[in-house]
C-alpha positions in Angstrom: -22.1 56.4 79.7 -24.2 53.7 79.0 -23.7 50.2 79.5 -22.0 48.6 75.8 -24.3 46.5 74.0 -22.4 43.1 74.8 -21.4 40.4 72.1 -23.5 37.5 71.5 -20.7 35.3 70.6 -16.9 35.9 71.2 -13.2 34.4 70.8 -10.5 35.5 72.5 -6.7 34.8 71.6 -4.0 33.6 74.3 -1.2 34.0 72.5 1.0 35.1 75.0 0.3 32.1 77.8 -0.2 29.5 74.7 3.0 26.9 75.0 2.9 26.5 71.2 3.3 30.2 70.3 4.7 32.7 73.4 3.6 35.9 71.5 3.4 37.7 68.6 5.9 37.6 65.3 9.0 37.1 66.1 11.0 40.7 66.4 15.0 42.3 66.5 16.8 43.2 69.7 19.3 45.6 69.7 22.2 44.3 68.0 19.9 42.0 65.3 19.8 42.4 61.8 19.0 40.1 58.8 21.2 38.4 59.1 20.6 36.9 62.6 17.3 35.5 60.6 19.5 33.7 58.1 21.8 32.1 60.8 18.4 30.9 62.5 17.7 28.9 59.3 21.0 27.1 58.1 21.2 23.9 58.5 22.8 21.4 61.0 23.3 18.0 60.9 20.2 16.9 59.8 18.2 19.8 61.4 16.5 22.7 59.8 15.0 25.5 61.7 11.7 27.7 59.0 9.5 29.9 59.8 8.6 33.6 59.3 11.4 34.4 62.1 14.1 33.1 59.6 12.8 35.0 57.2 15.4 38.1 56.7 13.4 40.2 54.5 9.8 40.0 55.2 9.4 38.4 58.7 6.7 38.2 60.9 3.9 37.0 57.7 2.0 34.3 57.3 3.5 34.2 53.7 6.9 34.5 54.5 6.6 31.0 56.8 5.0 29.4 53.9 8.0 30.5 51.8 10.6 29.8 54.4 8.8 25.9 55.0 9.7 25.5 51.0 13.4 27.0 51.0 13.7 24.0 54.0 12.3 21.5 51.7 14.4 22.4 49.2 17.0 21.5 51.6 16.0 18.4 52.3 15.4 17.8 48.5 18.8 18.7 47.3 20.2 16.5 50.4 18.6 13.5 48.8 16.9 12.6 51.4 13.5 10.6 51.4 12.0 10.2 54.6 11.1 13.4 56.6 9.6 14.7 59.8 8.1 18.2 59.9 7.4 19.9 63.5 4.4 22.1 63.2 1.8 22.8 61.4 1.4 26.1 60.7 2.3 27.9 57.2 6.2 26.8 57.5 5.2 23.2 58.4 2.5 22.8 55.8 5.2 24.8 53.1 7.0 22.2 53.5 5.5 19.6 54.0 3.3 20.3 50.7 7.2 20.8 49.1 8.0 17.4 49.9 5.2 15.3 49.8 5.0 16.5 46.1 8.7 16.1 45.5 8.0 12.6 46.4 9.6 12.7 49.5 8.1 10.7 52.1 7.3 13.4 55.2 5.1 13.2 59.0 3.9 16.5 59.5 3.8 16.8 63.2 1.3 19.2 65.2 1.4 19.7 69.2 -2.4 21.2 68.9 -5.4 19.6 68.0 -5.5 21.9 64.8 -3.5 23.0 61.8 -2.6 26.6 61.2 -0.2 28.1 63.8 -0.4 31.4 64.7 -3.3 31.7 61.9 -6.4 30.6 63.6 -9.7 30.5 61.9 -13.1 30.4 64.4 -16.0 29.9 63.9 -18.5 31.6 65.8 -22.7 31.6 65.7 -24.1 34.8 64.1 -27.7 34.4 65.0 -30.1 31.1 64.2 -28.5 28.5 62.4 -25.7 30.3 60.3 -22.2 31.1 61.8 -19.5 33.3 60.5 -15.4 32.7 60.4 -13.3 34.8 62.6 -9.7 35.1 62.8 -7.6 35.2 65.9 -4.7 34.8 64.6 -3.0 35.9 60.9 -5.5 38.3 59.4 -4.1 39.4 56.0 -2.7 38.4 52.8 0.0 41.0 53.0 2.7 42.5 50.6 0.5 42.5 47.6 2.1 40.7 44.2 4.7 39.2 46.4 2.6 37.1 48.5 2.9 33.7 47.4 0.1 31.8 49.9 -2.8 34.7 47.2 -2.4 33.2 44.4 -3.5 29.6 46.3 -6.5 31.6 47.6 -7.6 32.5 44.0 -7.1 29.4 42.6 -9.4 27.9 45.2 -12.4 30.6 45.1 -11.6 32.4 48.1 -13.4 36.0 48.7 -10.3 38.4 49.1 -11.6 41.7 50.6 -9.3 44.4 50.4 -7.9 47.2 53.4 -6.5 50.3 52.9 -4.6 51.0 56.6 -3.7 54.6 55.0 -6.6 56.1 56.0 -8.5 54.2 59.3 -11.4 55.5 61.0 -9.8 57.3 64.1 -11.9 56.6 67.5 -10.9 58.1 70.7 -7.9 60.0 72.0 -5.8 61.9 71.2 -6.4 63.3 67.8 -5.8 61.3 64.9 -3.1 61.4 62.5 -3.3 62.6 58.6 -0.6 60.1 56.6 1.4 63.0 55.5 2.3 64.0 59.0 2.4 60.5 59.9 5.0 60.1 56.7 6.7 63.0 57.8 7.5 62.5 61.4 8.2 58.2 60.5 10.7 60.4 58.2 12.1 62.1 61.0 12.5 59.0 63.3 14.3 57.0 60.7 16.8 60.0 60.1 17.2 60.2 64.1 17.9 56.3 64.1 20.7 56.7 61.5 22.3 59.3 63.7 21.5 57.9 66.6 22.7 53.9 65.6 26.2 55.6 63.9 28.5 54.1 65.9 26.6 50.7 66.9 22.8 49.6 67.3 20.8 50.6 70.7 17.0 50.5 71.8 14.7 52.2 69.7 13.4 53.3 73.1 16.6 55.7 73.8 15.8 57.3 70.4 11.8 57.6 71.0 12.6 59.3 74.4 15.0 61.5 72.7 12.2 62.7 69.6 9.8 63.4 72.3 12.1 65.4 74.6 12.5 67.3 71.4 10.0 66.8 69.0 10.6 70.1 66.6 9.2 70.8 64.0 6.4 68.2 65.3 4.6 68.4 69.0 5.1 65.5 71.5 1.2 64.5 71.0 1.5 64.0 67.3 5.2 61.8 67.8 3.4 59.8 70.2 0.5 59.2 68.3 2.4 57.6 65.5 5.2 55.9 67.3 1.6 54.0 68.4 0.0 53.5 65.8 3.3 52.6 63.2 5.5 50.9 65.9 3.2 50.1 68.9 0.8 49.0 67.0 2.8 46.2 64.7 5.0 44.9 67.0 3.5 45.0 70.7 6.5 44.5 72.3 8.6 47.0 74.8 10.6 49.6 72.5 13.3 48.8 75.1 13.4 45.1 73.5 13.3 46.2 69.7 16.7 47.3 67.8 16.8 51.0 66.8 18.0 50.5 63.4 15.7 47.3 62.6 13.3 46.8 65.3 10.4 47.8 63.5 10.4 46.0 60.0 8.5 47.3 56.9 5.9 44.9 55.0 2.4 45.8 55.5 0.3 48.0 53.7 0.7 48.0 49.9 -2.3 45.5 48.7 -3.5 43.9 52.2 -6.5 41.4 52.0 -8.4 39.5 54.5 -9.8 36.6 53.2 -13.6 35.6 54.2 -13.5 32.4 54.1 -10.8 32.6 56.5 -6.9 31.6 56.6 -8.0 27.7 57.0 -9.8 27.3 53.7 -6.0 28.2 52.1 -4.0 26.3 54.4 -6.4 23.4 54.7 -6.5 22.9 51.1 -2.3 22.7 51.1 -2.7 20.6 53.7 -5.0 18.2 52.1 -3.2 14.5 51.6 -0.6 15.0 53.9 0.4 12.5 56.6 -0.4 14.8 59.8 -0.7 13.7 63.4 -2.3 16.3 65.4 -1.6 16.7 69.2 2.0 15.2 69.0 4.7 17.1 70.7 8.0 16.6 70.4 9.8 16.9 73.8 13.2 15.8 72.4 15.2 16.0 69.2 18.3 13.6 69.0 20.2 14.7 65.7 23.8 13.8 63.9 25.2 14.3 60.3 23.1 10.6 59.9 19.5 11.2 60.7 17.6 12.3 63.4 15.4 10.9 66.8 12.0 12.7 68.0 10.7 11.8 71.2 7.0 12.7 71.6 4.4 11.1 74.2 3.8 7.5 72.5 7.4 6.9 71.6 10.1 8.0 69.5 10.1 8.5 65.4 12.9 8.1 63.1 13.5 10.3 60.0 16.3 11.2 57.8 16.1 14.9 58.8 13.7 17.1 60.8 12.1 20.8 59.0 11.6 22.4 63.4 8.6 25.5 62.5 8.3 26.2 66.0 8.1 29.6 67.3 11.6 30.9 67.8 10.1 32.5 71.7 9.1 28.8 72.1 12.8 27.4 70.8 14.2 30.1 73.4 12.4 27.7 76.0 14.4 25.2 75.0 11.1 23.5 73.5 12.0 21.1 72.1 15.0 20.0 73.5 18.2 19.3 71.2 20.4 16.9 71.9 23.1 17.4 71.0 22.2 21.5 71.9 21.7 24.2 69.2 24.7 25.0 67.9 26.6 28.2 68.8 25.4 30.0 65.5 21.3 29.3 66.0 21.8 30.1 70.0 23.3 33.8 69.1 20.5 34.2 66.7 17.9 33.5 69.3 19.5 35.4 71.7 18.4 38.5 69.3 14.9 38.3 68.7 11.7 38.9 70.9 8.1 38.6 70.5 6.0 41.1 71.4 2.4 40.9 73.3 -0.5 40.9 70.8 -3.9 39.6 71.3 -7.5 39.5 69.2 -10.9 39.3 70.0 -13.9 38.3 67.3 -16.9 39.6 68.6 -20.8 39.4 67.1 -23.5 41.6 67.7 -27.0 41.2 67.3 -27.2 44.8 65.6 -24.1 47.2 64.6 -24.0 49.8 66.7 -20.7 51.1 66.1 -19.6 53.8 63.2 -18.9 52.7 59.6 -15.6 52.8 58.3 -15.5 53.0 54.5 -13.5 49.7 54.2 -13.8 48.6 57.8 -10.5 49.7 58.7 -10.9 51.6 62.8 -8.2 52.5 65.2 -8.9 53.5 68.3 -6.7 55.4 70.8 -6.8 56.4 74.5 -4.0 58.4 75.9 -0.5 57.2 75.3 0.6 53.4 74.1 -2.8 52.5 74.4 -4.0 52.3 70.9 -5.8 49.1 69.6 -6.6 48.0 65.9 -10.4 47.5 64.6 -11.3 45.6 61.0 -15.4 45.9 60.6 -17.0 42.7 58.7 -20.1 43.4 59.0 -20.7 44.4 55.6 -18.5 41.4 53.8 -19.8 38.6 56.0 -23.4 39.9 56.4 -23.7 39.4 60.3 -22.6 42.6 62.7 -19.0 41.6 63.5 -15.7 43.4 64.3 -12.0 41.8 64.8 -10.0 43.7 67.4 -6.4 43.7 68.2 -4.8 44.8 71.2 -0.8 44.9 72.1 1.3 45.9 74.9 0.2 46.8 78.3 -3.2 47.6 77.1 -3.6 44.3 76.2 -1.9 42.5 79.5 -5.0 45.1 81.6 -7.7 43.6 79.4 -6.8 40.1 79.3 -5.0 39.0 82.2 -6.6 37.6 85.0 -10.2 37.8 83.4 -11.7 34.7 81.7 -13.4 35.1 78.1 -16.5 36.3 78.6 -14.7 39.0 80.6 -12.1 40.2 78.0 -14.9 40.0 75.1 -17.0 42.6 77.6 -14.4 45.0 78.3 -13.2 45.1 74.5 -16.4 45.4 73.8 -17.1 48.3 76.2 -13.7 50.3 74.7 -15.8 50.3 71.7 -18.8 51.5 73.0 -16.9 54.3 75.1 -14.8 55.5 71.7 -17.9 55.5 69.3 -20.0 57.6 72.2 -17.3 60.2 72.6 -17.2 63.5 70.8 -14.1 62.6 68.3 -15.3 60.3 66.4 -13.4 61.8 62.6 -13.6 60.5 59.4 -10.2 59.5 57.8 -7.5 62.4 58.1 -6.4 64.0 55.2 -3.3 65.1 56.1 
């Protein structure tokens, strides 16, 4: 095979070794349900823990933080109290921080890195002469259609929204791909194993996967496998040893997805405009009672009336920051029952697209057994030849770990290259 044409500018995520994130979206063990979210997010003392992982119906969205960073503010708002701290920056923190700052409440919006956003990362990368393109390594989509509530902002400020239709992807690579009828049918089939499978009391989705290949009638183990990938794999990166049968992999995407040119910054720049921010401030220490709460950070300590936390809850199970007095028993437990699993991206630009067209840009690509990786082609909306790819699991930990950059941007690059030279590149299935 030939050598891939390499990228002549790249951005790599590292989510999983970055201090301020630990992972993906936040996802149930065995044993979690909705409700653990909701326990996450009550208050105490003067402490309120938002973000999308105490969200209990649509967790794991850029949207859903924003929403959850509001109901906190709300919180705070109905408390009476006026003088606020917010930790994080990302949609939760800017949700509510935006809630407060026009409630007239006076609110610090506090940000370990040196830039807003979170886990939705904007980059901006050269595309060739003087012009440059925006990437996203983080947050991609406006998800969930009508219900998103972080769309209508992007409308009202001009964004480009450029819709994706993950029904139908470009397949690349190995094994064959799956038509969304089958893949309806066998998710069918998996959800009806769960239910027997969970009657008596939750367990790892893995013990039931294992079980539907063993015995995959009326289906064959290849086509199981393909879309245990590709519907489970594929949104949650994590171990199906780690994810709760009956609610490990939670439903949300699909209906109405849109990336946004412009990138997530223009939207959450623009709600972030006016607010009081301090950007690289971490909080080692949170001192809180039924009065008001302490922050320590590097120059001192801050004094508020209450404290919105937006952190990560895989960095709150690092005891980042530290409570004094601890988390209570309730927000401990709930921890206890999540994970995050391991997802990374890559923004790559070429000097010429070389790959094949997808009719909305939408590619998967797949190579033997949990090694399936996620493609959005923007050539075409952003003018330039560039390609977003996402990577989970093990198949990202090979590709990324122990290889700087420039490395990981060549060897995405090459799987690529190796899946558009092969023999099976399909158009969409159609059943």
């Amino acid at each position: 095979m030939n050598s891939p044409l390499l990228p002549i500018a790249h951005a790599v995520s590292r989510w999983r070794d970055d201090p301020c994130s630990r992972g993906g979206w936040s996802l149930l063990r065995p044993g979690g349900t909705p409700a653990t979210r909701a326990a996450l997010g009550q208050p105490f003392g003067r402490v309120i823990i938002a973000g999308e992982a105490t969200s209990p119906e649509q967790a794991g969205m850029a949207h859903s933080a924003f929403d959850e960073g509001r109901r906190a503010a709300r919180w705070c708002i109905a408390q009476g109290l006026q003088d606020v701290a917010v930790l994080g920056a990302g949609a939760a923190g800017i949700g509510a921080a935006r809630s407060l700052k026009d409630a007239g409440v006076r609110v610090l919006l506090l940000e370990a890195r040196g830039r807003i956003g979170g886990r939705a990362w904007s980059v901006e990368l050269p595309s060739g002469g003087a012009s440059r393109v925006v990437m996203e390594l983080g947050a991609n989509w406006l998800q969930q259609g009508a219900r998103n509530t972080l769309a209508p902002v992007a409308e009202a400020i001009g964004c480009r929204l450029v819709p994706t239709d993950f029904h139908r992807p470009l397949e690349l690579g190995q094994p064959a791909g799956v038509g969304p009828e089958t893949t309806g049918a066998v998710m069918a089939q998996l959800h009806a194993r769960v239910d027997q499978a969970t009657a008596s009391g939750d367990r790892p989705l893995a013990e039931v996967v294992d079980a539907f290949l063993a015995h995959p009638h009326p289906f064959d183990r290849e086509t199981v496998q393909r879309v245990v990938d590709s519907e489970v794999l594929l949104d949650t990166g994590a171990p199906l040893g780690e994810l709760s049968a009956r609610l490990g992999f939670e439903a949300g995407v699909g209906a109405g997805d849109r990336w946004i040119a412009s990138g997530y910054r223009s939207v959450l720049g623009a709600l972030a405009e006016g607010l009081d921010l301090r950007l690289d401030c971490s909080v080692s220490r949170i001192r809180w009672s039924d009065d008001g709460v302490q922050l320590d950070h590097a120059d001192g300590t801050l004094e508020a009336d209450a404290v919105i936390v937006t952190v990560p809850a895989a960095v709150l199970q690092e005891d980042r920051p530290q409570f004094e007095p601890p988390l209570p028993a309730p927000q401990r437990a709930a921890l206890s029952l999540l994970t995050a699993g391991r997802v990374e991206k890559a923004a790559l630009v070429f000097s010429e697209r070389w790959w094949p067209r997808s009719a909305d840009g939408y590619i998967r690509i797949a190579d033997g057994a949990g090694r399936i990786s996620e493609w959005l082609d923007l050539s075409d909306a952003l003018g330039v030849p560039a390609i977003t790819a996402i990577f989970v699991g093990d198949w990202a930990r090979e590709l990324w770990d122990g290889h700087d950059d420039a490395s990981v941007a060549a060897r995405v690059a090459a799987v690529l290259q190796g899946a558009s030279d092969s023999q099976s590149v399909r158009a969409p299935t159609q059943s």
